[in-house]
Phi, psi and omega in degrees: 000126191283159193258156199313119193246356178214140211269150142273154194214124175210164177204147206244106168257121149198169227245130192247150195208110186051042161220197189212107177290317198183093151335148174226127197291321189269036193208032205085348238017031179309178177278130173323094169250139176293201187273320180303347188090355160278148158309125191238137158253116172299089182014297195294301158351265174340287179357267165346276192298352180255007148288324215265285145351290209278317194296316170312331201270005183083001179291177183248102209266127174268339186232070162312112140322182195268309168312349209219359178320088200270007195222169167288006188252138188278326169233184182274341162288319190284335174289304182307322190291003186235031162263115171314306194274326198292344192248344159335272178329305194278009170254333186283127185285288237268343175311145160254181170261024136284318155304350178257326190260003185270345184295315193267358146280312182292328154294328186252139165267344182275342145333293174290348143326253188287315199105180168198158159282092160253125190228120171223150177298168183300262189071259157260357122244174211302337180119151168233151226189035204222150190236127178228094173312105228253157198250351184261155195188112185222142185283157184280141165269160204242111168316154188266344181213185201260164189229136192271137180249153149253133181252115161237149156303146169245178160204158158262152189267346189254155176255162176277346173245168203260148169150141161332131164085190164241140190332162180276000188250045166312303190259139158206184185234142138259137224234102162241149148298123193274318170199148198229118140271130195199133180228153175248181178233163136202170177240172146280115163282147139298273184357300221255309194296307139022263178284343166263018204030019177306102174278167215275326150326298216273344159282324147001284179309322199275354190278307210272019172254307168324318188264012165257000270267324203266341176316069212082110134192050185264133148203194193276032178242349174207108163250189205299119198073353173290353181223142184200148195258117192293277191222168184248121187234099207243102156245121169258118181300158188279342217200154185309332178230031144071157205270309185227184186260171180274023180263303181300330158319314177277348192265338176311333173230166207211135173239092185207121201323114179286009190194159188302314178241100174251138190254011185233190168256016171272001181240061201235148160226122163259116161264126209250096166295115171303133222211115174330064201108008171250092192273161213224134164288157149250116202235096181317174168289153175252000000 
């Protein structure tokens, strides 16, 4: 499969309804908000999930949740050591970290994706050191208007320890977006896709893991349907360093709330500028 020869630029809108798109652990685990009050989903956050995707789709995933876990290995050293030439490698002195990261692009697809850190101590071989830059690049998402969060008390009806009365962890809170619109950006490098042997297949797979990005991926902070990806937006550039830069790709299109408080996607307008010799895919959510 030949590797990827032309860059990409794409941004995703999509709509959170009652639900907490990406908790913040230092907040309560309340929904991620700026000093302005828009909503934030985080890069990594997005990550996860189009890991989560490409993994539903049979691909070979390097950075497993725990919940999602398809192998014996507990950890990311135990995966990488139980790829036969990769564990090859970290014993061979004449072996490089080219030789190690071009073996660990050829195995993972979010690797030659996102890049990885692999960093392990020596122990019964030399040790790993190796860093891999990745050709996918996704911007943190961002609500289009400021976000009303809601709060409730919870309780439990059970205790989790045996004993008279009910526990002190009984009472807790819970936190939604009452309705969100929110969009993120990303590119493609050539350069980097390049070095990671990323190909024209494996952007195919990250388009089509955007447009499932919430599929099996309901819990009681997002339940079945509170997120959904409305539309997709994929410009593929004639050339390795694209026709225009992706910041003027992205700016081309405008999203912005037609009323002070908006509680729907009607009260939303989207303007798409046509950028001259660049045609833009528009692709609904799935």
């Amino acid at each position: 499969m030949p590797v990827l020869d032309h860059k990409i630029d794409f941004a995703v809108l999509l709509t959170v309804m009652k639900a907490n798109p990406n908790g913040d652990p230092l907040n309560g685990n309340r929904p991620r908000q700026n000093y302005d009050g828009y909503g934030e989903i985080s890069d990594v956050a997005i990550k996860r999930k189009i890991r989560n995707r490409l993994q539903d789709m049979g691909e070979s995933i390097f950075v497993q949740s725990n919940d999602r876990q398809e192998d014996e290995f507990n950890s990311l050293r135990e995966r990488a050591d139980g790829n036969e030439e990769l564990k090859a490698i970290s014993k061979d002195k004449k072996k490089t970290n080219d030789d190690y990261a071009e073996v660990a692009c050829r195995s993972w697809i979010d690797v030659r994706s996102f890049g990885q850190v692999f960093a392990f101590k020596g122990g019964s071989s030399k040790g790993v050191s190796v860093g891999v830059r990745g050709p996918v690049s996704i911007q943190t998402a961002v609500s289009l208007a400021p976000i009303d969060i809601s709060s409730m008390q919870i309780t439990k009806s059970v205790n989790s320890e045996p004993g008279e009365g009910k526990g002190s962890d009984t009472m807790g809170m819970k936190h939604r977006v009452d309705f969100g619109l929110y969009r993120f950006n990303g590119s493609i490098n050539t350069q980097l896709a390049e070095k990671t042997g990323f190909t024209s297949e494996d952007a195919k797979k990250i388009k089509e893991a955007l447009l499932s990005l919430f599929e099996n991926d309901a819990s009681s902070a997002r339940p079945e349907g509170s997120m959904e990806v409305y539309k997709v937006y994929w410009w593929e550039h004639k050339n390795k360093l694209g026709q225009y830069s992706s910041a003027k790709v992205h700016h081309s299109l405008e999203v912005k709330p037609v009323n002070d408080i908006p509680k729907r996607l009607g009260d939303y307008e989207t303007s798409l500028e046509r950028l001259d010799g660049l045609d833009v895919e528009v692709i609904e959510g799935r």
